[in-house]
C-alpha positions as CSV (number, residue, x, y, z in Angstrom):
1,X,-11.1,-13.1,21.7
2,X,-11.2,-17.2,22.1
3,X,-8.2,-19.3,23.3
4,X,-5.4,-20.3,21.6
5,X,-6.5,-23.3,18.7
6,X,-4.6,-26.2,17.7
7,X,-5.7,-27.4,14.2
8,X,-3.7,-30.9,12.4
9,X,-4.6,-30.3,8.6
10,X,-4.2,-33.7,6.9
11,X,-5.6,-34.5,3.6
12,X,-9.2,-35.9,4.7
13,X,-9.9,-32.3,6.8
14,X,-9.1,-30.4,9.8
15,X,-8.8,-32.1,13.4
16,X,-9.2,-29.6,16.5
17,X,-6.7,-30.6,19.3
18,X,-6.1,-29.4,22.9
19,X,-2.7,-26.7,23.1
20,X,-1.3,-29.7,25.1
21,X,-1.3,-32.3,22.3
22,X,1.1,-29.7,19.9
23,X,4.4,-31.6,21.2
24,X,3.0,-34.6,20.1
25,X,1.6,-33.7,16.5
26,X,5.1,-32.7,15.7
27,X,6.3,-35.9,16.1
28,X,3.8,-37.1,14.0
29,X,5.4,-37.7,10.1
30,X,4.1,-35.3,7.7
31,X,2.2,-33.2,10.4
32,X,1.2,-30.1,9.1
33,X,0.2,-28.0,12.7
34,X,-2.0,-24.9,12.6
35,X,-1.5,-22.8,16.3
36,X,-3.8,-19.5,15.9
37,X,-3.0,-17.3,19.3
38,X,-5.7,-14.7,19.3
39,X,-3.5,-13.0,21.6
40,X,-0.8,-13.6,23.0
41,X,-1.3,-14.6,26.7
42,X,1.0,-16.5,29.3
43,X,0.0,-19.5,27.6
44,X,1.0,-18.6,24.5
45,X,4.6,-17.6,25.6
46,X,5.0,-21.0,27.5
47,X,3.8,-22.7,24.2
48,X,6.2,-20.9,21.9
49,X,9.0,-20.9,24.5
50,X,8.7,-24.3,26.0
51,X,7.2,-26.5,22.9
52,X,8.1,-24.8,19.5
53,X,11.5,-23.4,20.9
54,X,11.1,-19.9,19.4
55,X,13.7,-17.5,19.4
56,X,13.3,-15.3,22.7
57,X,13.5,-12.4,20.2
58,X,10.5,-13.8,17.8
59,X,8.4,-14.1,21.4
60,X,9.1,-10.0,22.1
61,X,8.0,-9.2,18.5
62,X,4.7,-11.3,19.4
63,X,4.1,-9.6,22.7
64,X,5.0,-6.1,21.4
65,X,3.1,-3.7,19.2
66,X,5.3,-3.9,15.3
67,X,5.1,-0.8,13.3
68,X,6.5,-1.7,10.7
69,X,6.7,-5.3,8.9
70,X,9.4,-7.4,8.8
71,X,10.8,-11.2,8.4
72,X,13.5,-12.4,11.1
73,X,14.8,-15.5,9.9
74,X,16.1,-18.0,12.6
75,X,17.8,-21.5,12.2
76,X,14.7,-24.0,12.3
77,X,12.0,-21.1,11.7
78,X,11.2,-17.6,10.4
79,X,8.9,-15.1,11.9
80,X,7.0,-12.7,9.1
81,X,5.1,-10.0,10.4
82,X,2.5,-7.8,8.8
83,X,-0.2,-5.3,8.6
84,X,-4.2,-5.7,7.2
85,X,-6.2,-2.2,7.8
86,X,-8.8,-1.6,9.5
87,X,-11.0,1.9,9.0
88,X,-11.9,4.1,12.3
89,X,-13.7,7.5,12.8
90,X,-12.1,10.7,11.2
91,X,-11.2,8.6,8.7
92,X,-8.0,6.7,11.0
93,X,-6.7,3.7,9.3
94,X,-6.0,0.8,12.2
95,X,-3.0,-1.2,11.3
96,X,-3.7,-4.5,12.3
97,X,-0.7,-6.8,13.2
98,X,-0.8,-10.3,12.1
99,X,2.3,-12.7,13.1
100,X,3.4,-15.4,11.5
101,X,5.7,-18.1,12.7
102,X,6.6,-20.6,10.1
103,X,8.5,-23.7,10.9
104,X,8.9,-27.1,9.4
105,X,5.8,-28.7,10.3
106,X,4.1,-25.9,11.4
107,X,2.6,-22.2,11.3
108,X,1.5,-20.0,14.2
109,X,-0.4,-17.1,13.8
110,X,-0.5,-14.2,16.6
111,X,-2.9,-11.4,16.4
112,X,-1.9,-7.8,18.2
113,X,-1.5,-6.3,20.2
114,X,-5.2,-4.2,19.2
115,X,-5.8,-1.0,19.8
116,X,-8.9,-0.8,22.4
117,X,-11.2,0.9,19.9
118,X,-10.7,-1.8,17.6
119,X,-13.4,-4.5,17.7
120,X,-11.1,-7.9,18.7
121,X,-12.8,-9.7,15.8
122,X,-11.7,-7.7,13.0
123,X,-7.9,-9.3,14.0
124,X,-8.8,-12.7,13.3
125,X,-10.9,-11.8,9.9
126,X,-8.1,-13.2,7.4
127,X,-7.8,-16.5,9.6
128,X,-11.2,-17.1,10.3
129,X,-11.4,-17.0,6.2
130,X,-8.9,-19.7,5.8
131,X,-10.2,-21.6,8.3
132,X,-13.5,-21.8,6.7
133,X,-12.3,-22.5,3.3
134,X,-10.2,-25.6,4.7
135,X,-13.3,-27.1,6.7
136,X,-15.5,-26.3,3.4
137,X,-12.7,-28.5,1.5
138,X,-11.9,-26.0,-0.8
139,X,-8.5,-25.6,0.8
140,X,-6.1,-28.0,1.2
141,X,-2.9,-26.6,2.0
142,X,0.2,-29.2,2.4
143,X,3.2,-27.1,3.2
144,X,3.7,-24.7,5.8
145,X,4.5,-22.1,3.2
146,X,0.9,-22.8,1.6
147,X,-0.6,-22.4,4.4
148,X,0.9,-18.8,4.9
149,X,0.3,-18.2,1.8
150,X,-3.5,-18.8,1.6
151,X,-3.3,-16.6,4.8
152,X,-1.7,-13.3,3.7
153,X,-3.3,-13.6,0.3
154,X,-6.9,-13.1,2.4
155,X,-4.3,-10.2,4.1
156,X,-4.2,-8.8,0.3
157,X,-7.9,-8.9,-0.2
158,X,-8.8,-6.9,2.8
159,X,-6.3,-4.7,1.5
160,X,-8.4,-4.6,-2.1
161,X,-11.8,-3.8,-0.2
162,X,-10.3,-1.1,0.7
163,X,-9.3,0.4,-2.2
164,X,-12.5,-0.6,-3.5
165,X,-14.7,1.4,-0.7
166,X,-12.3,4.6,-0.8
167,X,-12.4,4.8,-4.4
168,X,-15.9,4.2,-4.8
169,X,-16.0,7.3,-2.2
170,X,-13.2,9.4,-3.8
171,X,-16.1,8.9,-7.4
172,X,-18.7,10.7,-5.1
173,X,-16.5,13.3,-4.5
174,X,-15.3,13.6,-7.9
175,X,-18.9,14.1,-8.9
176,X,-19.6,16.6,-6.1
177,X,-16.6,18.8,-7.3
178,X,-17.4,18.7,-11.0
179,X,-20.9,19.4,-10.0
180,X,-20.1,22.3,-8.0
181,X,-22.1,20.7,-5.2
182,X,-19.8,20.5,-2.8
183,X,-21.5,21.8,0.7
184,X,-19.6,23.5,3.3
185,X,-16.0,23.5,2.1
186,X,-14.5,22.7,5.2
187,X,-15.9,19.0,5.6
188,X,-15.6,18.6,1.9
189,X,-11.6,18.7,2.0
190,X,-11.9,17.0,5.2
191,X,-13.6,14.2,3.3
192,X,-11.1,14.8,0.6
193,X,-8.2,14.4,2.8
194,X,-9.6,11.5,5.0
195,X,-9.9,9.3,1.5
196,X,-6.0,10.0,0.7
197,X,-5.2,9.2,4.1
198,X,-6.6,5.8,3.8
199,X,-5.0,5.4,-0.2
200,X,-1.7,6.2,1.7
201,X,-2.2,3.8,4.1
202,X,-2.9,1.0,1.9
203,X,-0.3,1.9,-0.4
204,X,2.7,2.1,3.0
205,X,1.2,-1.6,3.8
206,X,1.1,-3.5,0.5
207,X,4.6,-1.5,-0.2
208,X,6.3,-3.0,2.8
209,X,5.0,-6.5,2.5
210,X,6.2,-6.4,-1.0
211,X,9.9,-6.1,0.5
212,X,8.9,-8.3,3.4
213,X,8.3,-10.6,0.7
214,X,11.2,-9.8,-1.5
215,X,13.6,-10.5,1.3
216,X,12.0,-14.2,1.7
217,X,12.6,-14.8,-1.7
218,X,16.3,-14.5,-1.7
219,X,16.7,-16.6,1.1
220,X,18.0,-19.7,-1.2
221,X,17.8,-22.5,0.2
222,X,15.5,-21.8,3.7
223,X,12.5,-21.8,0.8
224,X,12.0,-25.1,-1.3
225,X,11.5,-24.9,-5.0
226,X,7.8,-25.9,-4.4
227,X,7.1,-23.1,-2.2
228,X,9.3,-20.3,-4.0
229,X,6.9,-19.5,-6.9
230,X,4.0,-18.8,-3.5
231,X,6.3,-15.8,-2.2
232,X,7.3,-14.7,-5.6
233,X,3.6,-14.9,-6.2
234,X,2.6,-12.6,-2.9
235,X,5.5,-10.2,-3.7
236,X,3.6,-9.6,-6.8
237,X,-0.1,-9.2,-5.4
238,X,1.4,-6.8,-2.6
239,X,3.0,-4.4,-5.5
240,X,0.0,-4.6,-7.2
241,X,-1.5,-3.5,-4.5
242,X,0.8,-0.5,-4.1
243,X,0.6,0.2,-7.6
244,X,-3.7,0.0,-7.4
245,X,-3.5,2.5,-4.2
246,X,-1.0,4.6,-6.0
247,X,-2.7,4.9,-9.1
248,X,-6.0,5.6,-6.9
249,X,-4.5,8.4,-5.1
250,X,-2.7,10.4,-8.0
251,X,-7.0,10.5,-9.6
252,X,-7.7,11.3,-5.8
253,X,-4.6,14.3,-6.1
254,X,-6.3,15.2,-9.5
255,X,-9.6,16.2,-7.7
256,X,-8.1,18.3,-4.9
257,X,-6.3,20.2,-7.0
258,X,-9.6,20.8,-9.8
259,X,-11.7,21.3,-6.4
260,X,-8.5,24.1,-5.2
261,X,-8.7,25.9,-8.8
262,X,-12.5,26.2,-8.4
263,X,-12.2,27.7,-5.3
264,X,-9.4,29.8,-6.2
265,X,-11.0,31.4,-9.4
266,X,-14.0,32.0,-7.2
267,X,-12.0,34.1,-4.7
268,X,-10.3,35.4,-7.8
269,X,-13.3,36.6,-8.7
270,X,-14.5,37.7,-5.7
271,X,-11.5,39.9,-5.4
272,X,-12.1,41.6,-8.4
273,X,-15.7,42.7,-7.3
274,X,-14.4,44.2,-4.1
275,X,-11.6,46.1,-6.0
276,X,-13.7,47.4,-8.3
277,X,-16.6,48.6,-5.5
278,X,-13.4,49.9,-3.7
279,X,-12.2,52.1,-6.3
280,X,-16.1,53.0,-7.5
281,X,-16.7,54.3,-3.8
282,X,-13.6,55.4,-2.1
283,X,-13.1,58.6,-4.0
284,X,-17.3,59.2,-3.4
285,X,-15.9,58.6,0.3
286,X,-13.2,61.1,0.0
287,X,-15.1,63.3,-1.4
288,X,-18.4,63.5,1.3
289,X,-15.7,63.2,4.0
290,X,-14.3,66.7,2.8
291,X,-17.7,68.5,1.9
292,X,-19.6,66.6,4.1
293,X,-19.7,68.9,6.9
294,X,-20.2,72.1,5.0
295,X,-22.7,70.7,3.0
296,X,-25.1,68.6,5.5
297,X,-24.3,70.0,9.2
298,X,-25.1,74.1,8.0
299,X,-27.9,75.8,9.5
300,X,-29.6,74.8,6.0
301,X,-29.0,72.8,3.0
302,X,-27.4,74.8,0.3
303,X,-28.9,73.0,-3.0
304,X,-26.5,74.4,-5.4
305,X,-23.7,73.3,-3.8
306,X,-25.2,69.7,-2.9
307,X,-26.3,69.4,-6.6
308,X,-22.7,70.3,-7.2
309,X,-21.8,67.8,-5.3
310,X,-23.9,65.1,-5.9
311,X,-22.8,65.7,-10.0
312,X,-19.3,65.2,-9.6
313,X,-19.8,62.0,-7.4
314,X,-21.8,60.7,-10.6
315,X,-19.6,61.5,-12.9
316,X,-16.4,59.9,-10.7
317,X,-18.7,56.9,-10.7
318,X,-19.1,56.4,-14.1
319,X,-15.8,57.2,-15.1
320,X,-14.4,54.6,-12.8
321,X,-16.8,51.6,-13.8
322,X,-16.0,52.5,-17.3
323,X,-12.5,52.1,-16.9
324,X,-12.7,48.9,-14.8
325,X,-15.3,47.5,-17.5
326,X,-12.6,48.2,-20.3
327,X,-9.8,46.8,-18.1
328,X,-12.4,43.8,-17.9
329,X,-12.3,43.2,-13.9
330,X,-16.5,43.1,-14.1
C-alpha cells in the first residue's frame, strides 16, 4: 500500500497536499479535507492524535482488527466502521474493514488491518472509485457526510457484485441438479455450501451497516437536515442489500434441499434393490448351507437329491420375487 494522502476537494477539483499541510487546510473556511490512511502506520497515529485530536479510543479501533461494525460518536466527530467482502479459496469471504472518521471539515478513511492473503489493493477498491469519479468531475461532494456517503455507497456496490457472481453460480448449480448432472457429490454440496456461505456473508454485512446506519440517523441534531436524507438513504440500500442476499439464499436453500430429495429417493431406491436381492437369496443361502455338504462334498453327486434341491431353490425364488413385485419394491 502507498502513504497516507491529503486531498482539499473545492468546487473547481481536487488539490493533493503533503500530511503536513492538514493543520493548515482546516483553518481554511469551507475546507472540505479528504485524509485516506492505507494503513494505519506511526504517522497516521501522530496525525490523528496530534492534528485531528481524535479520541484515543477511535485511534485503538483504527489500529485494531473490528469484527463487527459500529458508529462511536464523540463531541466534534464520529467514527463509523464497516465491512466490504472480499472472496478467497474454499469459498472464505474476507471481511474488509474500512474506517471512517467524519468531522466538521473533514473525513478520514483507514483501511485494515488485512489479512496477509488478501491482496492490499482490494482495501482501497471503494476509495480509489471515489477518487476517480471526483478528479473525472462527476463527483462533487460538499459536505463531509457526502463525501461518506459517495464512499460507502461504492461499499454497497461491492456488496451487489457479489450477489451478482454467487447467484449467477448458485443458476449453474440449479441447472446441474435439475439436470441430474451433478458429478461427484461430494464437491457438488461443497460448491453448494461455499455459495450460501458467501449469501450469508453478504447478508451479516449489509444487515449490520443497516443498524450502523440506523443508529446515525437518530442522532438529532450531530446530522444536519441536508445530510439526513444521505443516511436515511444508505440505511435503505444496506437492507436492500440484506433483503437481495436473503432472498438469494432461501432459492439457494430450495436447491439443497431438491438436490437432498434426489439423492435420498435414489438411496431409497437403492435400498429396496438390496432388500429384495436379500430376501430372494438368503433362504437359497440357508438352504445350500444346510444340504450343501451332503449334497456336493459325498464321494459322488447324488442327482436326485441335487435336482431336489436345485427345484425347491427355484421355486423359493420365484415365490419371493412375486411377492416383492406385488408389494411393489421392484
Amino acid at each position: 500500500m502507498g502513504g497516507i494522502e491529503v486531498l482539499l476537494l473545492t468546487d473547481k477539483g481536487v488539490e493533493t497536499h503533503p500530511v503536513s499541510a492538514v493543520e493548515a487546510l482546516l483553518a481554511r473556511d469551507a475546507a472540505l479535507i479528504w485524509v485516506d490512511i492505507p494503513e494505519c502506520s506511526q504517522e497516521a497515529i501522530m496525525l490523528l492524535t496530534d492534528v485531528l485530536d481524535c479520541h484515543p479510543l477511535a485511534v485503538r479501533d483504527c489500529l485494531q482488527r473490528n469484527r463487527v461494525p459500529r458508529v462511536r460518536v464523540y463531541p466534534h466527530q464520529q467514527l463509523l466502521i464497516l465491512h466490504g467482502p472480499e472472496r478467497g479459496p474454499s469459498g472464505h469471504v474476507h471481511y474488509i474493514e474500512l474506517d471512517q472518521i467524519i468531522g466538521d471539515k473533514y473525513v478520514v478513511t483507514v483501511h485494515g488491518p488485512l489479512n496477509p492473503s488478501v491482496d492490499p489493493g482490494v482495501a482501497l477498491r471503494e476509495t480509489a472509485a471515489v477518487r476517480r469519479r471526483i478528479e473525472a468531475g462527476r463527483l462533487r461532494p460538499g459536505t463531509p457526510y457526502e463525501l461518506s456517503y459517495s464512499i460507502t455507497t461504492a461499499l454497497v456496490h461491492t456488496l451487489e457484485v457479489l450477489i451478482e457472481d454467487v447467484t449467477r453460480e448458485v443458476w449453474q448449480l440449479e441447472q446441474r441438479v435439475t439436470g441430474g448432472h451433478m458429478g461427484n457429490p461430494e464437491e457438488f454440496l461443497e460448491e453448494l455450501f461455499q455459495a450460501r456461505h458467501g449469501l450469508l456473508a453478504v447478508r451479516t454485512m449489509g444487515a449490520l451497516g443497516a443498524e450502523v446506519y440506523g443508529r446515525i440517523a437518530t442522532l438529532g441534531k450531530r446530522v444536519s437536515e441536508n445530510d439526513l436524507p444521505l443516511v436515511t438513504d444508505v440505511a435503505d440500500q444496506l437492507t436492500r442489500i440484506r433483503a437481495l442476499a436473503d432472498g438469494e439464499r432461501e432459492y439457494l436453500q430450495g436447491v439443497i434441499e431438491f438436490y437432498r430429495a434426489r439423492a435420498e429417493t435414489k438411496m431409497t431406491i437403492a435400498a429396496e434393490r438390496l432388500a429384495v436381492i436379500a430376501v430372494v437369496t438368503l433362504p437359497i443361502t440357508a438352504l445350500s448351507s444346510v444340504y450343501g455338504m451332503n449334497i456336493i462334498v459325498n464321494d459322488h453327486t447324488r442327482v436326485p437329491q441335487l435336482l431336489a434341491v436345485l427345484t425347491v431353490m427355484a421355486i423359493m425364488s420365484t415365490l419371493l420375487l412375486t411377492w416383492a413385485k406385488r408389494r411393489g419394491w421392484w
